[in-house]
N, C-alpha and C positions, 0 to 999 in steps of 0.2 A: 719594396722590401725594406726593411727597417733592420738599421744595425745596431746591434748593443751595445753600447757605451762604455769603455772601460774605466774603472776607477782612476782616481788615481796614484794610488798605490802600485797600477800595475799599466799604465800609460807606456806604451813605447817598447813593452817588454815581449819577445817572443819566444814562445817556451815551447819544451816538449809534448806531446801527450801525456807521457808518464807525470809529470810535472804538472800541466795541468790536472789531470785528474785528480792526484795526490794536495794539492793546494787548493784544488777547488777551482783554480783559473780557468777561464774568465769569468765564472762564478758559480756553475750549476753544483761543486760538492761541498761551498760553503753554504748556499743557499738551503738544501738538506737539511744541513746540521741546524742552520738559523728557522728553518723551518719548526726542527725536532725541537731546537731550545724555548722558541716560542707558544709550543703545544704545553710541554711540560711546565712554561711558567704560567698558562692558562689552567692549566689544570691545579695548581700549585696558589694560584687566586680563586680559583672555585673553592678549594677543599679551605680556604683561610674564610671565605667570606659566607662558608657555612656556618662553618664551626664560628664566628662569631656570631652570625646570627641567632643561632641556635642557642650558644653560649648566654647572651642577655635580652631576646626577645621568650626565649622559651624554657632557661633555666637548662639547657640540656645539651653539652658541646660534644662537635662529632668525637663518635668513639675514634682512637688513633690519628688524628690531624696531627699531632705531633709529630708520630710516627713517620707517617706518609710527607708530610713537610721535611723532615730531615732529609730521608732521600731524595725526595725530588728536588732538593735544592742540591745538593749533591751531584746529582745528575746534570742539573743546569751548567753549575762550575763547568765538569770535566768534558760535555759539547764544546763550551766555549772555548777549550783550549785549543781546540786545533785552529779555528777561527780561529784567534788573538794570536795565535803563532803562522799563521795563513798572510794575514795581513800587517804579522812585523808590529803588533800595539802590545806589545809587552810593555811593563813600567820599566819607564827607564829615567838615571838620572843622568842627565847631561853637563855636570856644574864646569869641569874642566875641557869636556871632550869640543864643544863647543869654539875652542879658540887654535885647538889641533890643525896640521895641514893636513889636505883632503886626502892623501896616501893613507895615511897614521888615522885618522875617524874608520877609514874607510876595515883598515885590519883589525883595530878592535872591534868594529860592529860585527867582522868576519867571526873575531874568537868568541866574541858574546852569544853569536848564534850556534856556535859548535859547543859553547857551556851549555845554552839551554836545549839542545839538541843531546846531550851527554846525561844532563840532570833529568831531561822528560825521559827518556831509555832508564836511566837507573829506579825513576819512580813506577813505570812502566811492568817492570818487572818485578818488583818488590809489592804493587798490585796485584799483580796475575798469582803470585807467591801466596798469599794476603785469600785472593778467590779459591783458589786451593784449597787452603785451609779451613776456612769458612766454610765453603761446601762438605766438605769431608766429616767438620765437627757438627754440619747440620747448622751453622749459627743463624739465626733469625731476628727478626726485630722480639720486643719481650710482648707487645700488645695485641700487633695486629699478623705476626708471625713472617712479615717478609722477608724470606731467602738474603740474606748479605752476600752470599758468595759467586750469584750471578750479579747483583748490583758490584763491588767487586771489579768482577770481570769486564763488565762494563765500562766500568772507571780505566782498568787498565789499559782495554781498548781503543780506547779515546785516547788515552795520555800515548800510549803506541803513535798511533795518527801524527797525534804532535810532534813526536817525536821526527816520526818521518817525513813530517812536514819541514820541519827544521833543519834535518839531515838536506832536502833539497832545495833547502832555499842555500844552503853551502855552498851550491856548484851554479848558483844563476847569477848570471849575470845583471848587474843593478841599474 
Protein backbone atom coordinates (compact mmCIF):
# COMPACT_ATOMS: atom_id res chain seq x y z
CA UNK A 1 0.00 0.00 0.00
CA UNK A 2 1.39 3.19 -0.92
CA UNK A 3 1.52 6.33 1.07
CA UNK A 4 0.91 9.92 -0.19
CA UNK A 5 3.51 12.08 0.31
CA UNK A 6 3.00 15.34 1.92
CA UNK A 7 4.18 18.50 0.68
CA UNK A 8 6.14 20.39 1.97
CA UNK A 9 4.30 23.13 3.02
CA UNK A 10 2.44 20.80 5.20
CA UNK A 11 5.47 18.22 6.28
CA UNK A 12 5.13 17.32 9.93
CA UNK A 13 1.86 18.97 10.46
CA UNK A 14 -1.17 17.39 12.11
CA UNK A 15 -4.50 18.71 11.77
CA UNK A 16 -8.02 18.39 12.37
CA UNK A 17 -10.54 17.03 10.04
CA UNK A 18 -12.41 20.20 10.13
CA UNK A 19 -9.00 21.73 9.09
CA UNK A 20 -8.25 19.40 6.71
CA UNK A 21 -11.13 19.39 4.86
CA UNK A 22 -11.32 23.31 4.92
CA UNK A 23 -7.53 23.63 3.49
CA UNK A 24 -7.80 20.99 1.44
CA UNK A 25 -5.03 18.90 3.59
CA UNK A 26 -3.53 16.43 2.73
CA UNK A 27 -4.73 17.43 -0.46
CA UNK A 28 -7.98 15.96 -1.87
CA UNK A 29 -10.08 19.80 -1.44
CA UNK A 30 -7.26 21.70 -3.15
CA UNK A 31 -6.82 19.18 -5.73
CA UNK A 32 -10.82 19.87 -6.66
CA UNK A 33 -10.40 23.32 -7.03
CA UNK A 34 -6.88 22.65 -9.21
CA UNK A 35 -8.88 20.34 -10.89
CA UNK A 36 -11.84 23.02 -11.60
CA UNK A 37 -9.04 25.66 -12.30
CA UNK A 38 -7.63 23.58 -14.91
CA UNK A 39 -10.93 22.54 -16.68
CA UNK A 40 -11.92 26.17 -17.04
CA UNK A 41 -8.29 27.20 -18.32
CA UNK A 42 -8.82 24.35 -20.88
CA UNK A 43 -11.86 25.58 -21.73
CA UNK A 44 -10.69 29.25 -21.78
CA UNK A 45 -7.72 27.95 -24.56
CA UNK A 46 -10.21 26.22 -26.60
CA UNK A 47 -12.70 29.29 -26.83
CA UNK A 48 -9.15 31.51 -27.56
CA UNK A 49 -7.64 29.09 -30.06
CA UNK A 50 -11.13 29.23 -31.97
CA UNK A 51 -11.80 32.38 -32.12
CA UNK A 52 -8.27 33.01 -33.51
CA UNK A 53 -8.50 30.57 -35.84
CA UNK A 54 -11.59 31.54 -37.06
CA UNK A 55 -10.48 35.07 -36.65
CA UNK A 56 -7.54 34.80 -39.67
CA UNK A 57 -8.02 31.52 -41.26
CA UNK A 58 -11.78 32.23 -42.03
CA UNK A 59 -12.41 36.00 -41.56
CA UNK A 60 -15.07 34.89 -38.96
CA UNK A 61 -14.10 35.13 -34.91
CA UNK A 62 -16.19 33.34 -32.35
CA UNK A 63 -19.21 35.16 -31.60
CA UNK A 64 -18.75 36.33 -27.73
CA UNK A 65 -15.01 34.98 -26.97
CA UNK A 66 -14.53 37.97 -25.34
CA UNK A 67 -17.27 37.70 -23.47
CA UNK A 68 -16.94 34.06 -22.22
CA UNK A 69 -12.90 35.00 -21.76
CA UNK A 70 -13.62 37.51 -19.30
CA UNK A 71 -15.51 35.37 -17.11
CA UNK A 72 -13.68 32.36 -17.29
CA UNK A 73 -10.78 34.23 -16.36
CA UNK A 74 -12.40 35.55 -13.73
CA UNK A 75 -13.36 32.43 -12.60
CA UNK A 76 -9.78 30.92 -12.77
CA UNK A 77 -8.51 34.14 -10.28
CA UNK A 78 -11.27 33.45 -7.64
CA UNK A 79 -10.50 29.16 -7.54
CA UNK A 80 -7.20 30.02 -6.94
CA UNK A 81 -7.62 31.93 -4.04
CA UNK A 82 -8.46 29.55 -1.69
CA UNK A 83 -5.45 27.40 -3.10
CA UNK A 84 -2.93 30.47 -2.71
CA UNK A 85 -4.32 31.02 0.79
CA UNK A 86 -4.44 27.03 1.39
CA UNK A 87 -0.88 26.85 0.75
CA UNK A 88 0.44 30.22 2.42
CA UNK A 89 1.88 31.71 -1.48
CA UNK A 90 0.35 34.86 -1.17
CA UNK A 91 2.83 37.72 -2.43
CA UNK A 92 4.79 38.81 0.02
CA UNK A 93 7.57 41.10 0.54
CA UNK A 94 10.12 40.06 2.93
CA UNK A 95 12.84 43.27 2.71
CA UNK A 96 13.07 43.84 6.63
CA UNK A 97 11.15 40.79 8.14
CA UNK A 98 13.96 38.70 7.06
CA UNK A 99 16.56 39.72 9.75
CA UNK A 100 13.58 39.67 12.56
CA UNK A 101 14.05 37.18 15.54
CA UNK A 102 12.00 34.03 15.10
CA UNK A 103 9.16 35.21 17.94
CA UNK A 104 8.66 38.65 16.04
CA UNK A 105 8.58 36.93 11.84
CA UNK A 106 6.61 34.40 13.50
CA UNK A 107 3.50 37.35 14.97
CA UNK A 108 3.61 39.23 12.08
CA UNK A 109 3.08 36.33 9.77
CA UNK A 110 0.23 35.50 12.50
CA UNK A 111 -1.25 39.39 11.86
CA UNK A 112 -0.69 39.09 8.12
CA UNK A 113 -2.78 36.06 7.94
CA UNK A 114 -5.65 37.51 10.20
CA UNK A 115 -5.29 40.76 7.58
CA UNK A 116 -5.82 38.49 4.74
CA UNK A 117 -8.40 36.56 6.57
CA UNK A 118 -10.29 40.08 7.43
CA UNK A 119 -9.71 41.52 3.76
CA UNK A 120 -11.00 37.98 2.01
CA UNK A 121 -14.34 38.11 4.60
CA UNK A 122 -14.88 41.96 3.83
CA UNK A 123 -14.48 41.06 -0.11
CA UNK A 124 -16.54 38.16 0.54
CA UNK A 125 -19.41 39.82 1.26
CA UNK A 126 -19.28 42.92 -0.73
CA UNK A 127 -19.47 39.99 -3.52
CA UNK A 128 -22.29 38.17 -2.30
CA UNK A 129 -23.89 42.06 -1.88
CA UNK A 130 -22.57 42.62 -5.73
CA UNK A 131 -24.65 38.86 -6.61
CA UNK A 132 -27.56 40.16 -5.15
CA UNK A 133 -27.71 42.95 -7.00
CA UNK A 134 -26.90 41.58 -10.21
CA UNK A 135 -29.35 39.06 -10.03
CA UNK A 136 -32.22 41.19 -8.94
CA UNK A 137 -31.39 43.77 -11.84
CA UNK A 138 -31.20 40.79 -14.10
CA UNK A 139 -27.44 42.03 -15.23
CA UNK A 140 -25.93 39.94 -17.87
CA UNK A 141 -23.06 39.98 -20.14
CA UNK A 142 -24.27 42.62 -23.35
CA UNK A 143 -23.40 39.82 -26.05
CA UNK A 144 -23.83 36.54 -25.32
CA UNK A 145 -26.31 37.36 -22.16
CA UNK A 146 -24.38 35.45 -19.22
CA UNK A 147 -26.23 35.90 -15.71
CA UNK A 148 -23.35 38.06 -13.60
CA UNK A 149 -25.06 37.55 -10.54
CA UNK A 150 -24.56 33.78 -10.26
CA UNK A 151 -20.83 34.38 -11.63
CA UNK A 152 -20.94 36.82 -8.72
CA UNK A 153 -22.00 34.43 -6.40
CA UNK A 154 -19.39 32.35 -7.24
CA UNK A 155 -16.69 34.74 -7.00
CA UNK A 156 -18.07 35.31 -3.41
CA UNK A 157 -18.05 31.72 -2.69
CA UNK A 158 -14.72 31.22 -3.39
CA UNK A 159 -13.31 34.22 -1.75
CA UNK A 160 -15.68 32.83 1.56
CA UNK A 161 -13.34 29.65 1.26
CA UNK A 162 -10.44 31.80 1.54
CA UNK A 163 -11.40 33.40 3.70
CA UNK A 164 -12.07 30.43 5.99
CA UNK A 165 -9.25 29.03 4.92
CA UNK A 166 -7.26 31.82 6.32
CA UNK A 167 -9.46 32.00 9.47
CA UNK A 168 -7.87 28.35 10.05
CA UNK A 169 -4.75 28.48 9.21
CA UNK A 170 -4.82 31.31 12.46
CA UNK A 171 -5.17 28.49 15.04
CA UNK A 172 -2.50 25.91 13.44
CA UNK A 173 0.14 25.21 14.59
CA UNK A 174 3.33 25.78 12.20
Amino acid sequence: MSQEKPDSATAGRETSLPARLVTGLPGAGTRVLQLVAAVLLLVMMTVTFIDVIGRYLFNAPLPGAFELTEVLLALVVFVGLPIVTARREHVTVDLLTGRLPGGLRAALAWLATLATGLVLALLAWRLATSARDFSAYGDATVYLGIPLGPVAGIMAGLTGLAALVAGVLLFRRN
